[in-house]
ZAMITI-527500 format. One record per residue (C-alpha): residue in one letter; x, y, z. Coordinates in steps of 0.1 Angstrom, whole numbers, always signed. Layout:
BEGIN
NODE  type     c1     c2     c3
NODE     A      X      Y      Z
...
END
This chain:
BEGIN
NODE  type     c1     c2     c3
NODE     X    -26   +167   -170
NODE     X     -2   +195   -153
NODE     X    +32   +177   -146
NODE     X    +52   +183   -114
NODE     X    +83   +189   -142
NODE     X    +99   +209   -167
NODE     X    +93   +241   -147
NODE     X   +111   +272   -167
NODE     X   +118   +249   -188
NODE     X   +144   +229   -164
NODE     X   +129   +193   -172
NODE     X   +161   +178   -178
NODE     X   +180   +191   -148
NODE     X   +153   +185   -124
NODE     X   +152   +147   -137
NODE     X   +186   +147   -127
NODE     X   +183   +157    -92
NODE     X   +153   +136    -92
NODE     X   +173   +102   -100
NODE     X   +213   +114    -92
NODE     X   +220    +83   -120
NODE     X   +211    +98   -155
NODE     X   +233   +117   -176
NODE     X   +230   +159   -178
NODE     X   +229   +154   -216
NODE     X   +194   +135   -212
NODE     X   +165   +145   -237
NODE     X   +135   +154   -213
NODE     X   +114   +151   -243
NODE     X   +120   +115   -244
NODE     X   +104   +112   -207
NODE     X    +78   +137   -209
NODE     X    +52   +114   -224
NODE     X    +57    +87   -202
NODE     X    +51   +113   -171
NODE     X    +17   +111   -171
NODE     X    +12    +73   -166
NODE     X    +37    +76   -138
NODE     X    +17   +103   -121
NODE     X    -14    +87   -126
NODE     X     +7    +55   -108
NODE     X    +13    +77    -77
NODE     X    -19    +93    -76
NODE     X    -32    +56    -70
NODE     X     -9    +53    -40
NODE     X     -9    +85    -26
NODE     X    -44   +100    -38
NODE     X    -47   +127    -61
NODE     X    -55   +154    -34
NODE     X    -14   +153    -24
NODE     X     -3   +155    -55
NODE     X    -27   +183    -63
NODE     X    -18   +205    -33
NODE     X    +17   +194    -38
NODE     X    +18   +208    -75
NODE     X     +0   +242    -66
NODE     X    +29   +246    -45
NODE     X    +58   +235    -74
NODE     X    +38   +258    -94
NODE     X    +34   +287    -70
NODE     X    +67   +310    -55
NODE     X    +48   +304    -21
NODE     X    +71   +306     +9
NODE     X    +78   +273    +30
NODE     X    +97   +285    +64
NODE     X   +100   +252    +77
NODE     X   +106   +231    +45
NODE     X    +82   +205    +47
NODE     X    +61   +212    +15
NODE     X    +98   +214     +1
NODE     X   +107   +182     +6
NODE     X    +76   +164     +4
NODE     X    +79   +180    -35
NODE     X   +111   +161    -41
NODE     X    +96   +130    -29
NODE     X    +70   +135    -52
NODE     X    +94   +140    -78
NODE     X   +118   +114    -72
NODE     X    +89    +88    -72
NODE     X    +72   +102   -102
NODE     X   +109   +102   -120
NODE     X   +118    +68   -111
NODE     X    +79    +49   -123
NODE     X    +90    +67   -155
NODE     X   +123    +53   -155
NODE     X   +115    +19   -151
NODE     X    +87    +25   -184
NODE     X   +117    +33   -202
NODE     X   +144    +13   -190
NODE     X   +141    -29   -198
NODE     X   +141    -43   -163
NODE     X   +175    -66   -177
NODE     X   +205    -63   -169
NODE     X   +221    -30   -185
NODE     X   +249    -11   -184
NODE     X   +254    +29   -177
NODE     X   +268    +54   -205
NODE     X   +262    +86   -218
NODE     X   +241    +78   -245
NODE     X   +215    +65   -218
NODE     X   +211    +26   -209
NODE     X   +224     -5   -230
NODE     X   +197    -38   -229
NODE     X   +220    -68   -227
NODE     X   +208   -100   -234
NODE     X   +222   -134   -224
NODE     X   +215   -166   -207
NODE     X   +211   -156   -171
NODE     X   +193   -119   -171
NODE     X   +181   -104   -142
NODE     X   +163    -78   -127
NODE     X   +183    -42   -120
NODE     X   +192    -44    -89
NODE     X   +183     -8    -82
NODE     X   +149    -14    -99
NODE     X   +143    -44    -77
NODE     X   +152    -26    -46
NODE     X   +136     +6    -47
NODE     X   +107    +13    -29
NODE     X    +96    +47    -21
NODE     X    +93    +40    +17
NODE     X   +103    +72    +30
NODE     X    +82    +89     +8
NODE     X    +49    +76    +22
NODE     X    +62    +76    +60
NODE     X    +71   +112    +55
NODE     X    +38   +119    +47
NODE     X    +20   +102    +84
NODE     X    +50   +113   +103
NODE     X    +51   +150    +92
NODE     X     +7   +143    +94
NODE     X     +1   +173    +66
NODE     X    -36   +177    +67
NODE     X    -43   +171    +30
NODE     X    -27   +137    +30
NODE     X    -50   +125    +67
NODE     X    -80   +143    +56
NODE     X    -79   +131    +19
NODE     X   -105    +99     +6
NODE     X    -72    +76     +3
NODE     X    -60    +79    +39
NODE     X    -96    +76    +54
NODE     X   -105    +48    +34
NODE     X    -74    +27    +49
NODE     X    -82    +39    +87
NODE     X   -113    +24    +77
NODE     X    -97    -14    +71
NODE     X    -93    -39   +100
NODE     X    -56    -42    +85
NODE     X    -51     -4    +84
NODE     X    -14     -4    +82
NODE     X    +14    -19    +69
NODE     X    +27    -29   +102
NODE     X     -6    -47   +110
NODE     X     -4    -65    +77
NODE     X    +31    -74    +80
NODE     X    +17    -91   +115
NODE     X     -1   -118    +90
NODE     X    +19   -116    +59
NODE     X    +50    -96    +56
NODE     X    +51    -77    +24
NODE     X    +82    -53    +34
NODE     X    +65    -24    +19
NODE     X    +45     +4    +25
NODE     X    +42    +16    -13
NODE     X    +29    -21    -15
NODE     X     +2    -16    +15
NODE     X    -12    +12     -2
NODE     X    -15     -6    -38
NODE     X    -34    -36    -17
NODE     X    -56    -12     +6
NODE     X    -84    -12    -23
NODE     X    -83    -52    -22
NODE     X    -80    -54    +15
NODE     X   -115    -32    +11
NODE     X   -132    -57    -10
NODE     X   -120    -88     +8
NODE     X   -137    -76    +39
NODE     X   -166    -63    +27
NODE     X   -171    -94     +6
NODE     X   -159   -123    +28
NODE     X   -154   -110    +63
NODE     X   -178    -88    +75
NODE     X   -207   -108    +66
NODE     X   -195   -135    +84
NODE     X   -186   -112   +116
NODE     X   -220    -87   +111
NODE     X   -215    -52   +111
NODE     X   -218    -46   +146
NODE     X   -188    -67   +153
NODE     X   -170    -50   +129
NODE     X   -175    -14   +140
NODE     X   -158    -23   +176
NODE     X   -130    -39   +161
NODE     X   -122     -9   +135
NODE     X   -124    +13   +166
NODE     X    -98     -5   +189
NODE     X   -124    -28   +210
NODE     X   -117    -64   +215
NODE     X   -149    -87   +212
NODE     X   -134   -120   +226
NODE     X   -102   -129   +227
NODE     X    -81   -142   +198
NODE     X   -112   -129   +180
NODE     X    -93   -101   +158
NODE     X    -67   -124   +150
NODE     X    -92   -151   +136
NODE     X   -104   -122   +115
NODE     X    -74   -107   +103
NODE     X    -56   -140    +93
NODE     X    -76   -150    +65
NODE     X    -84   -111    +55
NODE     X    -43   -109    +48
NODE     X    -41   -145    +28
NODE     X    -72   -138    +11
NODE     X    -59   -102     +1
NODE     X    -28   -114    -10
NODE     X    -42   -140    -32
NODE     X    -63   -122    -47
NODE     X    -32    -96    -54
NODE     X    -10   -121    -71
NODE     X    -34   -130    -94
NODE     X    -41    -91   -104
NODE     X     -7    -68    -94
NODE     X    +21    -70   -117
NODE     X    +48    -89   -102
NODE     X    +73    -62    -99
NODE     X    +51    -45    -67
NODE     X    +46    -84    -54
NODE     X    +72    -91    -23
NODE     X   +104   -112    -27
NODE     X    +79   -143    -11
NODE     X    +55   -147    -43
NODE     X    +86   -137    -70
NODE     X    +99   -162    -92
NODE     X   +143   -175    -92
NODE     X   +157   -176   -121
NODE     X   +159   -161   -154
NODE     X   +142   -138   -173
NODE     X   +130   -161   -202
NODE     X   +122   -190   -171
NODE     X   +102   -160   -156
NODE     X    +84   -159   -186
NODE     X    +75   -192   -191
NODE     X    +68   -199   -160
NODE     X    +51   -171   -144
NODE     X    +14   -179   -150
NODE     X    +14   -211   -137
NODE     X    +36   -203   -106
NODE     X     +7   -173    -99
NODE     X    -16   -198   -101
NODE     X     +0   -221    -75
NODE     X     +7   -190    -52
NODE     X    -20   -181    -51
NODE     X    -41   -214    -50
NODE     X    -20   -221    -20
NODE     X    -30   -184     -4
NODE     X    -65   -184     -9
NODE     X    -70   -225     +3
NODE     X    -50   -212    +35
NODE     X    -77   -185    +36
NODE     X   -107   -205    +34
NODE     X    -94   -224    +62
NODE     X    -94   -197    +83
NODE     X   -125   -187    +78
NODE     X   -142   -213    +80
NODE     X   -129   -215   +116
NODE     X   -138   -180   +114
NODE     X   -175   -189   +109
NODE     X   -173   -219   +140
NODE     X   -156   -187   +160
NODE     X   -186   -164   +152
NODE     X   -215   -194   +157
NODE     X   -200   -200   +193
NODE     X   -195   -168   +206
NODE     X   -233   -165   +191
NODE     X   -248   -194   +206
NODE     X   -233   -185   +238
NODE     X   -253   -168   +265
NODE     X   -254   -134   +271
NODE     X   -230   -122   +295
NODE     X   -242   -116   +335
NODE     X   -245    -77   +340
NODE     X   -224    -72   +370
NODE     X   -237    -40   +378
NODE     X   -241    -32   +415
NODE     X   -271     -7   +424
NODE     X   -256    +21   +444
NODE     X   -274    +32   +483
NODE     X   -305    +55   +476
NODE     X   -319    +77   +507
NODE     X   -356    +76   +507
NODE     X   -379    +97   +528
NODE     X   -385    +63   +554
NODE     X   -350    +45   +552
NODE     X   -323    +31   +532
NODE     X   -331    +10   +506
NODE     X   -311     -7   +479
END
């Protein structure tokens, strides 16, 4: 795999400006294997068409007038330096120094704070507001216009994860929930005109989306690691009651999610049977004046 790093040989200093919190003294050759699994972790948010074109340019002396390839490359960077710090950094509490990061254990350890709050938000923004052709035409970005929850905003309208780096991780459950549980209940047809903006009755996308966000997000906190999970579905306390606790507190969340779900879709299923039992609709359609050879006629 070609890494976006370590150009002329620079590895360590571009880490640096990557992550502005690591020491100049640091041994890229302790990161470098761990870059791989950190692409491949962005590749599954992004899609590996950005991160291709956005290597050939790294890799390249082409010219960028306006910057935005530029910049998009140090987003890239930063994200792919940070995944790879937090594989090598514990996620306890730790303490700075030039020899690198320190684990300290006691009673009460937490998450880093820096680690729990990152989120590479501005990254993924940058790439719809700046709209560079290889992120909107790639597989990954047309596969989430093609979800009834196709943003993060329109997620967050059901269940507010905070995140858009999270959105993307969920877009591939989001697919299978609705291809699984929704849109047989709704029949293609229906679905088509709500993907495309259409309304088919009213309150009719919300009864839809509701239990496609609960089910989704069930379905994720049985399967994501918890660090990508919002604050909501996270356990208090410490690391070891994390621990011991964590399985059966998934369980619960998640119990709780998915009976909320089937609630709503089984109300989903009444919606659907009404609005199909229900007679068509009266075609209002006036016929316009004709002229005929021997009158008016309607």
């Amino acid at each position: 795999m070609k890494l976006i790093f370590d150009k002329d040989s620079n590895g360590t200093q571009e880490l640096v400006d990557a992550l502005g919190l690591i020491d100049a003294r640091t041994d890229f050759s302790k990161w470098k294997p761990y870059i791989p699994l950190s692409i491949r972790r962005l590749t599954a948010i992004i899609g590996q068409e950005v991160y291709d074109k956005v290597l050939d340019f790294y890799q390249s002396a082409s010219v960028d007038p306006d910057g935005k390839l530029t910049r998009l490359l140090g987003m890239v960077q930063q994200s792919v330096a940070l995944f790879t710090w937090l594989k090598i950094i514990p996620t306890l509490d730790a303490q700075h120094g030039n020899t690198g990061r320190q684990k300290r254990l006691g009673e009460h350890e937490k998450g880093l704070t820096a680690l729990q709050e990152y989120k590479d938000e501005a990254n993924i923004l940058s790439q719809e507001q700046e709209k560079f052709d290889f992120w909107i035409q790639s597989p990954k970005r047309k596969a989430v216009s093609e979800l009834l929850l196709s943003s993060k905003e329109a997620f967050d309208f059901y269940y507010v994860t905070g995140s858009h780096r999270l959105f993307l991780t969920l877009a591939p459950i989001i697919r299978e929930v609705q291809q699984r549980h929704i849109i047989p209940i709704i029949t293609y047809g229906r679905y088509e005109k709500l993907v495309s903006g259409q309304q088919v009755a009213e309150g009719f996308r919300d009864a839809v989306c509701r239990p496609l966000a609960l089910l989704s997000m069930s379905k994720a906190v049985e399967r994501l690691p918890v660090e990508v999970l919002p604050d909501g579905v996270q356990l208090a306390g410490s690391v070891r009651e994390k621990l011991r606790a964590e399985a059966e507190a998934r369980k619960t969340v998640a119990k709780s999610l998915e009976q909320d779900a089937m609630r709503d879709l089984a109300a989903l299923e009444d919606l659907v049977a009404a609005l199909d039992a229900a007679p068509d609709e009266p075609d209002l359609y006036v016929p316009s004046i004709t002229l005929q050879s021997k009158g008016i006629t309607f």
